[in-house]
Every structure is written in structure tokens, then in C-alpha cells.
N, CA, C and O atoms as CSV, one atom per row, in Angstrom:
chain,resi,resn,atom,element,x,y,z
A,1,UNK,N,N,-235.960,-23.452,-64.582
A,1,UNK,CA,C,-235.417,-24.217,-63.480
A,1,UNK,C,C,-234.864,-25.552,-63.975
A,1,UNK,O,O,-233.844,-26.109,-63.568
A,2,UNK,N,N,-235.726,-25.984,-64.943
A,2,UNK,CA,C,-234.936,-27.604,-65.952
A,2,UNK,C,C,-233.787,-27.148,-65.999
A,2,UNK,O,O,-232.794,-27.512,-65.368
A,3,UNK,N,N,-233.930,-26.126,-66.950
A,3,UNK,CA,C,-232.958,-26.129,-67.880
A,3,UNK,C,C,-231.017,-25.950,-66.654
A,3,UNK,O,O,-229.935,-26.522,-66.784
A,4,UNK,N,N,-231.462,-25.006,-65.745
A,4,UNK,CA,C,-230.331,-25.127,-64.374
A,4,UNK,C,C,-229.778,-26.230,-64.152
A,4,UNK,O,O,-228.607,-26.521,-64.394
A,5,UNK,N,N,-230.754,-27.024,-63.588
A,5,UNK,CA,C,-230.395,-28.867,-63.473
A,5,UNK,C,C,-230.066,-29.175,-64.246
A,5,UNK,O,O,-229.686,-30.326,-64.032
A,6,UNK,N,N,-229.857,-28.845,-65.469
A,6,UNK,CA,C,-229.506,-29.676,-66.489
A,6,UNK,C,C,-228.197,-29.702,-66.304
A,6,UNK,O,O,-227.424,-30.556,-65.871
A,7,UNK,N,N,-227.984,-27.781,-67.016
A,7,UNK,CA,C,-226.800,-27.618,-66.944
A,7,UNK,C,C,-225.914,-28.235,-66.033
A,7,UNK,O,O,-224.949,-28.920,-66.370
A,8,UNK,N,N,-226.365,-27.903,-64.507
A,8,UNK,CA,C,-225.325,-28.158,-63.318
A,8,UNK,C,C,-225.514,-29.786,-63.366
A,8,UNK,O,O,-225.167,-30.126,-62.235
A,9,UNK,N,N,-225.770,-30.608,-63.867
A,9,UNK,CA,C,-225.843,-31.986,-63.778
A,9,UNK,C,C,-224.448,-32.000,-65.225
A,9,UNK,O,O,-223.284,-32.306,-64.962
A,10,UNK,N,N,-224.643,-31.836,-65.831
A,10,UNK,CA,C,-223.670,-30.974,-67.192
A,10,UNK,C,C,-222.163,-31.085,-66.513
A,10,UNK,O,O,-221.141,-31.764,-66.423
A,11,UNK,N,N,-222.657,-30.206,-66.218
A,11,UNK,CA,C,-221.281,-29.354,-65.353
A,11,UNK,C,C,-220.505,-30.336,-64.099
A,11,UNK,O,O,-219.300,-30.393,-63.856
A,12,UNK,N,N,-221.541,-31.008,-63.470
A,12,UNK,CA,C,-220.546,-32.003,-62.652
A,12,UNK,C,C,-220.217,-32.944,-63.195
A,12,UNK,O,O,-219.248,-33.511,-62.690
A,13,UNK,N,N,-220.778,-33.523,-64.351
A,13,UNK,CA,C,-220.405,-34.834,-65.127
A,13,UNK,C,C,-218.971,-34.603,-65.702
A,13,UNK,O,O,-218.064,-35.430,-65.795
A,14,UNK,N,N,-218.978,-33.098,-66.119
A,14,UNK,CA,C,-217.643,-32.896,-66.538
A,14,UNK,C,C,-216.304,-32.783,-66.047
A,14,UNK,O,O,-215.246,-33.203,-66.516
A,15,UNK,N,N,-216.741,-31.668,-64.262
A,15,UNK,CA,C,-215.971,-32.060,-63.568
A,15,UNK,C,C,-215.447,-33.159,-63.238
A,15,UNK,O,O,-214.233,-33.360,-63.217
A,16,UNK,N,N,-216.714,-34.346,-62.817
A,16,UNK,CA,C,-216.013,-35.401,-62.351
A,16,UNK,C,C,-214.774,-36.417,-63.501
A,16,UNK,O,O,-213.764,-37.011,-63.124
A,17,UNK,N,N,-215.358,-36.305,-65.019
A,17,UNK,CA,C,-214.320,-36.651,-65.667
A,17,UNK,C,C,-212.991,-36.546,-65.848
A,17,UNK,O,O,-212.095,-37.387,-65.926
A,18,UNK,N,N,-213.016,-35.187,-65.912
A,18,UNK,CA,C,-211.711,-34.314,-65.585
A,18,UNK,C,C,-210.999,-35.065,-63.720
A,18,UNK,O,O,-209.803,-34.889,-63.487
A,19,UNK,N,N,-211.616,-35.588,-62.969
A,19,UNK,CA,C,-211.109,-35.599,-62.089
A,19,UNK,C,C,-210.239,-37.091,-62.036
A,19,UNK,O,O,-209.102,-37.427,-61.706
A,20,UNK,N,N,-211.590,-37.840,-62.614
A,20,UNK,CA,C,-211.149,-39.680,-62.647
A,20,UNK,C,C,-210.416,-39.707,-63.949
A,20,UNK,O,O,-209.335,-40.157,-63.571
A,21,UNK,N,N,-210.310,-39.536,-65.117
A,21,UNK,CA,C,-209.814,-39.516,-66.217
A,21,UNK,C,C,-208.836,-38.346,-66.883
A,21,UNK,O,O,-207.889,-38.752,-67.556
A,22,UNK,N,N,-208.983,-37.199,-66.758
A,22,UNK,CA,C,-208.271,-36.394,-67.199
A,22,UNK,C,C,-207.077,-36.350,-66.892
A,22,UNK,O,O,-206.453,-37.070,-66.112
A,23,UNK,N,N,-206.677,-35.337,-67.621
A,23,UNK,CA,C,-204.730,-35.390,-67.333
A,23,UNK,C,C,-204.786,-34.990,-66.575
A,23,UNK,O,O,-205.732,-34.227,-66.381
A,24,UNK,N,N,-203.855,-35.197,-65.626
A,24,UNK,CA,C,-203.647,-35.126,-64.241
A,24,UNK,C,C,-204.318,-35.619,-63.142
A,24,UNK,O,O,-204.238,-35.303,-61.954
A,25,UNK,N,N,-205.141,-36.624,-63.842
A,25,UNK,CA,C,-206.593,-37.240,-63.166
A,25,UNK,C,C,-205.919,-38.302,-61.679
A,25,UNK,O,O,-204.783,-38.218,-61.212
A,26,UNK,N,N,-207.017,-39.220,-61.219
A,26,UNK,CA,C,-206.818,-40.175,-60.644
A,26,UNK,C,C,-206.203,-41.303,-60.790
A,26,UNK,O,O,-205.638,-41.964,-59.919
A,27,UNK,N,N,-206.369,-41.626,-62.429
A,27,UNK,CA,C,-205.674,-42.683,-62.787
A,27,UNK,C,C,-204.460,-42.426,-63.190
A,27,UNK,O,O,-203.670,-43.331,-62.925
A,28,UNK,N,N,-204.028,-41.536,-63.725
A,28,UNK,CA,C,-203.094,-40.940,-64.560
A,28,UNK,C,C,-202.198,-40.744,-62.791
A,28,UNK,O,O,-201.031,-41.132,-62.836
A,29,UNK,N,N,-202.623,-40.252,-61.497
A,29,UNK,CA,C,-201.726,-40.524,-60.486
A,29,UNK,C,C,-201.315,-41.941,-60.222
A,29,UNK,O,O,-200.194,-42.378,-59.963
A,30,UNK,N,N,-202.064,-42.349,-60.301
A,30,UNK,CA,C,-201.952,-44.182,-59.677
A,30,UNK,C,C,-200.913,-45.067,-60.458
A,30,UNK,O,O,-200.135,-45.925,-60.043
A,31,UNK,N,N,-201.222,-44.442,-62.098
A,31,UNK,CA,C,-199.981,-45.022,-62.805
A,31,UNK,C,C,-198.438,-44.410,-62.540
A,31,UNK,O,O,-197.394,-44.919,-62.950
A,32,UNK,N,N,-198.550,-43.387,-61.879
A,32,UNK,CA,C,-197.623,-42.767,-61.699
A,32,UNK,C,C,-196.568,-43.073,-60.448
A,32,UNK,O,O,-195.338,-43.112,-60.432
A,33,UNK,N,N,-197.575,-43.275,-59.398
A,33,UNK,CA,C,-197.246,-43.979,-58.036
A,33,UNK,C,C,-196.724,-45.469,-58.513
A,33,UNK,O,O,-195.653,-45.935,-58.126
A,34,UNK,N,N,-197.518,-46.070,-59.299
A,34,UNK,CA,C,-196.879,-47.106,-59.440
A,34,UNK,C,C,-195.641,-47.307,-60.257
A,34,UNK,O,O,-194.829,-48.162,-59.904
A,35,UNK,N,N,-195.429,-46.533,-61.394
A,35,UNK,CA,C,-193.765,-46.379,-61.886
A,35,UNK,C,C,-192.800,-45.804,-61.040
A,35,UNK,O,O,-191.605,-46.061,-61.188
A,36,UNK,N,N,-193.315,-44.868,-59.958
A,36,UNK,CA,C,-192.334,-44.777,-58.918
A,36,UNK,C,C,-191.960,-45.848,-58.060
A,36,UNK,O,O,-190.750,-46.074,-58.070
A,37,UNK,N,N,-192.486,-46.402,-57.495
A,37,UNK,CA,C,-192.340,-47.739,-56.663
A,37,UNK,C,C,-191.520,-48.671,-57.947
A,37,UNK,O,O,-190.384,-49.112,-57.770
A,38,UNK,N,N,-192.135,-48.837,-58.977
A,38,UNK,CA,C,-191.088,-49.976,-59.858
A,38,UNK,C,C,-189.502,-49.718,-60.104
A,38,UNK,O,O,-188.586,-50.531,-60.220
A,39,UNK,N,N,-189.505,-47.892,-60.153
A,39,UNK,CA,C,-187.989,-47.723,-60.587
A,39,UNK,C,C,-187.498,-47.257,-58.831
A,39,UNK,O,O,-186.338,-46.847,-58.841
A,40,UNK,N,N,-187.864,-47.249,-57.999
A,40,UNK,CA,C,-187.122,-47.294,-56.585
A,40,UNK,C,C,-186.493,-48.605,-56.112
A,40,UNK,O,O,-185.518,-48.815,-55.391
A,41,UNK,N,N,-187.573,-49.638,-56.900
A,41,UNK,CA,C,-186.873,-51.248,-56.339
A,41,UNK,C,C,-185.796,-51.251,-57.366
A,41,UNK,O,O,-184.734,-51.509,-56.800
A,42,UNK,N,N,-185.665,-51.103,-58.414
A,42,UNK,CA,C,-184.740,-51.276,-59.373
A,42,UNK,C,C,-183.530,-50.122,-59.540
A,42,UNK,O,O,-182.675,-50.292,-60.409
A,43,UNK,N,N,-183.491,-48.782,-58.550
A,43,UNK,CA,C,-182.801,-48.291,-58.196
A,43,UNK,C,C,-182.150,-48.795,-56.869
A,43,UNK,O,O,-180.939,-48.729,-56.657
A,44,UNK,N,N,-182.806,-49.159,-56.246
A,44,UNK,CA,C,-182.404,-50.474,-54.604
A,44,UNK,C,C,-181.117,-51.770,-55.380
A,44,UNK,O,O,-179.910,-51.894,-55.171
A,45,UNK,N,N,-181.773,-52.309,-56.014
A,45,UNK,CA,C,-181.062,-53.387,-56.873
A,45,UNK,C,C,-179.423,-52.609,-57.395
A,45,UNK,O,O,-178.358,-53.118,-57.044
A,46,UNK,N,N,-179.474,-51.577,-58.099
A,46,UNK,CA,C,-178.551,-50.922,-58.811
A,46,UNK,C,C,-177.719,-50.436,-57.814
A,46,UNK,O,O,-176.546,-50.702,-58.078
A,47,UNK,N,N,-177.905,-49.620,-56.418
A,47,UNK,CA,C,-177.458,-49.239,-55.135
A,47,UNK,C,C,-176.735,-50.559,-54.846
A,47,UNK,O,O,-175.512,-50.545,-54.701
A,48,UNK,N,N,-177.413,-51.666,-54.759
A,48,UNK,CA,C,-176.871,-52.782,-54.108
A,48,UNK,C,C,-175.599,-53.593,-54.894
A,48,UNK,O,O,-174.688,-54.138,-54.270
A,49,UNK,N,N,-175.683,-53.578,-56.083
A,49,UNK,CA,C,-174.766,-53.851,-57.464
A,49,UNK,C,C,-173.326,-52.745,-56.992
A,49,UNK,O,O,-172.119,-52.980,-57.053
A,50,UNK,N,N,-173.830,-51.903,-56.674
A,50,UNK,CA,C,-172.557,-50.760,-56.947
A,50,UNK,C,C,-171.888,-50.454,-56.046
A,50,UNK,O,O,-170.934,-49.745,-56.365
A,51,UNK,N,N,-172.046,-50.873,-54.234
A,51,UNK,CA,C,-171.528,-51.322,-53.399
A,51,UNK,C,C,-171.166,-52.648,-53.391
A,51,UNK,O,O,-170.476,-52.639,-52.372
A,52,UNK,N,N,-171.138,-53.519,-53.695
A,52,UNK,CA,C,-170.820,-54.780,-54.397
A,52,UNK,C,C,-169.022,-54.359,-55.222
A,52,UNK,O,O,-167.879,-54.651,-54.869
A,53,UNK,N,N,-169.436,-53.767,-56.114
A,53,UNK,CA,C,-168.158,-53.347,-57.229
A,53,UNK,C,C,-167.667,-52.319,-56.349
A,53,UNK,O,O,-166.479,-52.592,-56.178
A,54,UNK,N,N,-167.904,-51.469,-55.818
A,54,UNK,CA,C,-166.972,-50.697,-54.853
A,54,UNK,C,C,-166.337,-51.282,-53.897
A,54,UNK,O,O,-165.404,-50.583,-53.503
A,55,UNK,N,N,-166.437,-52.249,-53.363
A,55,UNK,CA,C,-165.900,-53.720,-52.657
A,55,UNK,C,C,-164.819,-54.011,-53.266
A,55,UNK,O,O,-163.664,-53.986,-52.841
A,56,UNK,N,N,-165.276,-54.331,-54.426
A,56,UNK,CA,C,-164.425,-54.928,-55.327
A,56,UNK,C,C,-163.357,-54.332,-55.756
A,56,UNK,O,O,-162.210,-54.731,-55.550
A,57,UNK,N,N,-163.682,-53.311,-56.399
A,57,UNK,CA,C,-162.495,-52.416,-56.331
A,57,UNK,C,C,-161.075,-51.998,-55.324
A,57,UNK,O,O,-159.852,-51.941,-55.457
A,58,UNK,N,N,-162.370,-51.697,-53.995
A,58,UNK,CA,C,-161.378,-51.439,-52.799
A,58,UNK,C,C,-160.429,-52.721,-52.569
A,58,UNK,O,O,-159.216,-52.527,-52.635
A,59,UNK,N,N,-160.796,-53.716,-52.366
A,59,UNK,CA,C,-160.076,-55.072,-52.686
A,59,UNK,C,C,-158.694,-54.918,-53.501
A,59,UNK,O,O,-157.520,-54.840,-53.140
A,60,UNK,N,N,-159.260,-54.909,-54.604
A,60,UNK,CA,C,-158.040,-55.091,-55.680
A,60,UNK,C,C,-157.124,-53.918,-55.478
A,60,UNK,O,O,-155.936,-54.238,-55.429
A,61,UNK,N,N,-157.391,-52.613,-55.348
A,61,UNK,CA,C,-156.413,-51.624,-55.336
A,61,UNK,C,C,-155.682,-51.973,-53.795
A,61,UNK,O,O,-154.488,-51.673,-53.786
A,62,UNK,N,N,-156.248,-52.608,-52.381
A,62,UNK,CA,C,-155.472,-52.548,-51.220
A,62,UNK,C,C,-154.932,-53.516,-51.341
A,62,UNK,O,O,-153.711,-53.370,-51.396
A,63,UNK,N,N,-155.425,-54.928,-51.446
A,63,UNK,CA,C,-154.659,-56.571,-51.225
A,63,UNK,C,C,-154.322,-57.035,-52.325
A,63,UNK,O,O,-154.670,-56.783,-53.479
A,64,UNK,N,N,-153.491,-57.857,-51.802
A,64,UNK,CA,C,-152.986,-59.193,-52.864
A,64,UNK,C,C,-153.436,-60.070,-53.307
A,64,UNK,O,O,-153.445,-60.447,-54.479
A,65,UNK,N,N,-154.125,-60.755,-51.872
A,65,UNK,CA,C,-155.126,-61.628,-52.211
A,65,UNK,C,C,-156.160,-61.296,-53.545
A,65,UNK,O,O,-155.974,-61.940,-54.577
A,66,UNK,N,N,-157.143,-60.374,-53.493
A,66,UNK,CA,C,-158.033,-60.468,-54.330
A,66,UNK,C,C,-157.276,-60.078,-55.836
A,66,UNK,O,O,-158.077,-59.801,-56.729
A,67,UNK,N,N,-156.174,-60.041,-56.114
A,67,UNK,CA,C,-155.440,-59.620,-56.952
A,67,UNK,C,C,-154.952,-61.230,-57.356
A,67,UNK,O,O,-155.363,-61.753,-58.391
A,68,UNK,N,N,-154.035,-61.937,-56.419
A,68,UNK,CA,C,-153.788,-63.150,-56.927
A,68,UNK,C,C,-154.860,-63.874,-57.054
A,68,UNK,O,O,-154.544,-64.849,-57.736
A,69,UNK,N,N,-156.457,-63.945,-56.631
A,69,UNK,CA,C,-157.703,-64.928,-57.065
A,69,UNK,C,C,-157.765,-64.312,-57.956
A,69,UNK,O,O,-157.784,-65.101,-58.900
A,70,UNK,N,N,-157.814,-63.305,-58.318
A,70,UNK,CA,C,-158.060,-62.863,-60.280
A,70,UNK,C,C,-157.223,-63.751,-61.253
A,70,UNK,O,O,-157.758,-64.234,-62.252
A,71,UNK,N,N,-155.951,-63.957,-60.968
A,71,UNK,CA,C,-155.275,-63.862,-61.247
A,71,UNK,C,C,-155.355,-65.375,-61.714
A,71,UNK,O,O,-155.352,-65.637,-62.917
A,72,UNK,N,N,-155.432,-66.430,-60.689
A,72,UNK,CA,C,-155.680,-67.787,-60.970
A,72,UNK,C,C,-157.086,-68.137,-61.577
A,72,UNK,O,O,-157.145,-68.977,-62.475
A,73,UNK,N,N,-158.340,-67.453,-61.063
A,73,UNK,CA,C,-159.386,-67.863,-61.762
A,73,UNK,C,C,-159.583,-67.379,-63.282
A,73,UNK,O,O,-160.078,-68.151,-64.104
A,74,UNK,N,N,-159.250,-66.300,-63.572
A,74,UNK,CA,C,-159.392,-65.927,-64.640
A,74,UNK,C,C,-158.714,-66.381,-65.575
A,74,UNK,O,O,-159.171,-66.824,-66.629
A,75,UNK,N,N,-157.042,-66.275,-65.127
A,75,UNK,CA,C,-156.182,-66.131,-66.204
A,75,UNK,C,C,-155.029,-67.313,-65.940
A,75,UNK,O,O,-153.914,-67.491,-66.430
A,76,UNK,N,N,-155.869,-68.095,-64.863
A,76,UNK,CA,C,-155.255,-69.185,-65.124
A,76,UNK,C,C,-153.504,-69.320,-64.642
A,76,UNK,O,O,-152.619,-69.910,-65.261
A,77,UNK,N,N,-153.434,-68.860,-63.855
A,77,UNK,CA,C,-151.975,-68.078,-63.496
A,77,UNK,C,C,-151.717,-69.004,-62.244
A,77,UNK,O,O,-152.655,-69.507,-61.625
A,78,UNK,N,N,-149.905,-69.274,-61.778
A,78,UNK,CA,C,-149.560,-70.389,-60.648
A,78,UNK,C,C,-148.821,-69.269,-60.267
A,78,UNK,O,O,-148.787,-68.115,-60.694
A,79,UNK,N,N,-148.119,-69.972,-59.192
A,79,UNK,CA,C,-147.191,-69.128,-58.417
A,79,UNK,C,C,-146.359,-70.125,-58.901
A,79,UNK,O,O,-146.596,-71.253,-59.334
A,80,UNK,N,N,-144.630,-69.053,-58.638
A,80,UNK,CA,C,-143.476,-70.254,-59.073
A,80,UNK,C,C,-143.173,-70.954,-58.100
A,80,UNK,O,O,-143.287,-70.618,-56.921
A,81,UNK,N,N,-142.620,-72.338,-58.658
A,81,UNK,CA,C,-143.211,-73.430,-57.245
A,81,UNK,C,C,-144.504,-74.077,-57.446
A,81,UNK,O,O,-144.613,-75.081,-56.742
A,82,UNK,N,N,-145.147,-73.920,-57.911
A,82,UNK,CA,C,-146.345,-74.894,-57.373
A,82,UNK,C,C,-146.382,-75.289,-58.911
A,82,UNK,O,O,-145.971,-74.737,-59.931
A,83,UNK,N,N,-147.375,-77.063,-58.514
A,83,UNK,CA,C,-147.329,-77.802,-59.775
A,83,UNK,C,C,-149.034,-77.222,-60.140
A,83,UNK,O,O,-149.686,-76.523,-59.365
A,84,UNK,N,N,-149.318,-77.511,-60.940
A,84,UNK,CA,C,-151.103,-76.946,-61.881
A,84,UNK,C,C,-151.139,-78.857,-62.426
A,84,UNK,O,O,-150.374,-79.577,-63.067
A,85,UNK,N,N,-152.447,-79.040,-61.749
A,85,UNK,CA,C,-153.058,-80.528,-61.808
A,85,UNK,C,C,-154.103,-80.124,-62.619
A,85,UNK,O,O,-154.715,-79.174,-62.129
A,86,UNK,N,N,-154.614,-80.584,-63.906
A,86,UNK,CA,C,-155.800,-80.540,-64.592
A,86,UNK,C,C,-156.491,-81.871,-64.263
A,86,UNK,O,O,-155.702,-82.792,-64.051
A,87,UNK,N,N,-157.500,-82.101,-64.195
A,87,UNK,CA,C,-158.503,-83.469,-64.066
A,87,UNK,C,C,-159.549,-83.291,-65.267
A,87,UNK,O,O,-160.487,-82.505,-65.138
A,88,UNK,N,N,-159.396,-83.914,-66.244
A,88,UNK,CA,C,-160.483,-84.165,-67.162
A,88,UNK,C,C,-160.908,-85.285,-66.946
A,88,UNK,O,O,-160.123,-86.224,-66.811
A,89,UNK,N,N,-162.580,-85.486,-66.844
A,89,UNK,CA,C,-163.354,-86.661,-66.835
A,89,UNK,C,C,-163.754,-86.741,-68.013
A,89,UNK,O,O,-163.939,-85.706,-68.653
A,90,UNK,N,N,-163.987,-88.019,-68.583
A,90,UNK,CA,C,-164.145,-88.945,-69.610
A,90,UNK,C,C,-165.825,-88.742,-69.909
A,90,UNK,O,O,-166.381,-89.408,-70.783
């Protein structure tokens, strides 16, 4: 009759390891839940970036406007007719 208890005391110690620790365990979920939640916010972020540039795009291929602000901020560009004032401070 010991020797039963033993075993089955045995036997659940092992189960329960396998349950909290083992692969596929408790912890091994929790880390898992939690890399899901980290790459969903950082897939949110990337979603939000890429409607942003699809904006942007749509912009530049329909109007002028966002075509001529490229045009002056970047590259520094006038329309003919207009004078270009630089201000350097000392």
C-alpha cells in the first residue's frame, strides 16, 4: 500500500511538472500570450505608418499641391515670378 502512494505521489509530481513547466506548459503559454500582444501593438503602429504613406501617395499621384510642397521643401524649388528670401542669423 506504501509503495502505491508513493508511486501515485510520483506520478502527480510529474504530471504537475509537465503541466507548469513543460513544453507546452503554463509558462511556456504566458510567454506566448505575451509576444502576441507585443507584436499586435507593433503591427497597430505599422497599420498606422502605412495608411499614413497611402495618403501620401494618393496625394502626390491626384494634386499639385502636395507635389509643389515637395517640391519647395525638399528641393528647394520657386515658381517663376516669385523672389526666394534666405535669412541667415549671425
Amino acid at each position: 500500500m506504501r509503495l502505491l502512494a508513493t508511486t501515485l505521489i510520483l506520478l502527480l509530481a510529474l504530471l504537475q511538472y509537465k503541466l507548469w513547466l513543460g513544453d507546452g506548459g503554463l509558462l511556456k503559454v504566458r510567454q506566448l500570450n505575451a509576444a502576441i500582444e507585443s507584436q499586435s501593438a507593433e503591427n497597430a503602429g505599422l497599420r498606422e505608418r502605412n495608411r499614413a504613406l497611402e495618403a501620401e501617395v494618393r496625394d502626390l499621384k491626384k494634386g499639385r499641391e502636395a507635389i509643389e510642397e515637395r517640391a519647395r521643401t525638399e528641393l528647394g524649388m520657386i515658381r517663376e515670378g516669385e523672389t526666394f528670401y534666405q535669412v541667415v542669423e549671425e
